[in-house]
Phi, psi and omega in degrees: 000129210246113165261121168223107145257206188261346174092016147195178199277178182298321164333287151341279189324313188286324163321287181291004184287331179285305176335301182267020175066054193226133181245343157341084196225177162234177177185128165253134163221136164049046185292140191195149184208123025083094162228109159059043123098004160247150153259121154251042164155139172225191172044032191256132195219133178187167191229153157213125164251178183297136175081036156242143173276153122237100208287130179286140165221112180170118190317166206295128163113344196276354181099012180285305208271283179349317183270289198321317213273354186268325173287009170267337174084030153297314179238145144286136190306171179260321161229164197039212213202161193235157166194137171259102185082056188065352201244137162305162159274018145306296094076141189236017119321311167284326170286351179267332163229068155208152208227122193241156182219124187281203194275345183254145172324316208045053196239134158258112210300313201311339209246154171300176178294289221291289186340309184293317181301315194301310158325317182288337171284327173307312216275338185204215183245157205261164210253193190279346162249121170269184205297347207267297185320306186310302174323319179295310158355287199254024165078037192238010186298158137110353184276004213298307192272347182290161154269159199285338148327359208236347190266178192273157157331288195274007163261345185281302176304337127332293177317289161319318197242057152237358173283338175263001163296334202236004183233131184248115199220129172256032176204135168208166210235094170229134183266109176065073185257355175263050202269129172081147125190147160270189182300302179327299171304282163322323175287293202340273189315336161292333182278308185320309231256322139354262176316327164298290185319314161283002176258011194096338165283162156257157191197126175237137187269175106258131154202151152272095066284130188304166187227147186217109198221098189283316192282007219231134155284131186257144168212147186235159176217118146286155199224011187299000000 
């Protein structure tokens, strides 16, 4: 199994977090996960502070949406530990700023574009875009009233990451997020992810697509 960390210790990780005025980090240590009797991945260590990426790699099967579901605190590691700021992720501090969008939309076709932002705005605390902004945003203005049944692959997918525009979470966890996207689409969500990342967020990934964030430190771990 092949590792690209980042090449220092946690110290660091706290330095540059004063730098950027952020007290935010994530940390794994000695992370290992268990599927049917494999391992897919063990001895996994990584650091993430605010205004960093971290891209997941690896072929179908490699353990990526698993290490996602362990950093969501959906499952537990089979060994070692995750902590948001020093702390475990039992805490509802770490769920009040992390917002995560799996490899499916999670959109309810029955309910409208506008309808879908709101529910999702119910849930939580409110962000840096409002919903007409957000819609402007992700290329959906003027969509408010359609249903979500109606849309295209790539506007359902839109759609979905237009939740982390109207919701305020500095950390987001997303699997596969340019799945259905065109080219188009894709620079769009690479700008968002930008944009985030220079505001003090962080974001952790899976994706095949190369991701192209020229401003972002970005750090990757293959898990092939």
């Amino acid at each position: 199994m092949k590792q690209y960390g980042s090449g220092y210790s946690l110290f660091d990780g706290y330095f540059k977090a004063m730098q950027t005025k952020s007290t935010h980090f994530l940390e794994g240590t000695g992370l290992s996960c268990i599927r049917d009797d494999r391992v897919l991945f063990k001895n996994l260590a990584f650091e993430l502070v605010s205004g960093q990426v971290l891209l997941l790699e690896g072929k179908n099967g490699s353990g990526k949406t698993s290490l996602l579901r362990i950093l969501c605190g959906f499952r537990e590691p089979d060994f070692g530990q995750v902590h948001w700021c020093g702390e475990a992720l039992n805490n509802s501090e770490f769920y009040a700023q992390m917002a995560y969008v799996g490899h499916l939309d999670g959109v309810k076709k029955e309910l409208t574009v506008l309808e879908n932002l709101k529910m999702s705005l119910a849930l939580s605390s409110s962000g840096p875009y409002s919903l007409n902004e957000a819609l402007t945003k992700v290329h959906l203005a003027g969509y408010d009233d359609v249903l979500v049944q109606a849309l295209s692959a790539g506007q359902k997918r839109r759609l979905s990451l237009a939740r982390l525009l109207i919701t305020k979470n500095v950390l987001w966890i997303l699997d596969e997020p340019f799945t259905s996207l065109d080219k188009h689409g894709i620079t769009l969500i690479e700008t968002l992810m930008t944009e985030h990342c220079a505001n003090g967020g962080m974001i952790v990934l899976t994706s095949h697509h190369d991701i192209v964030l020229p401003d972002v430190d970005v750090k990757r771990i293959n898990l092939s």
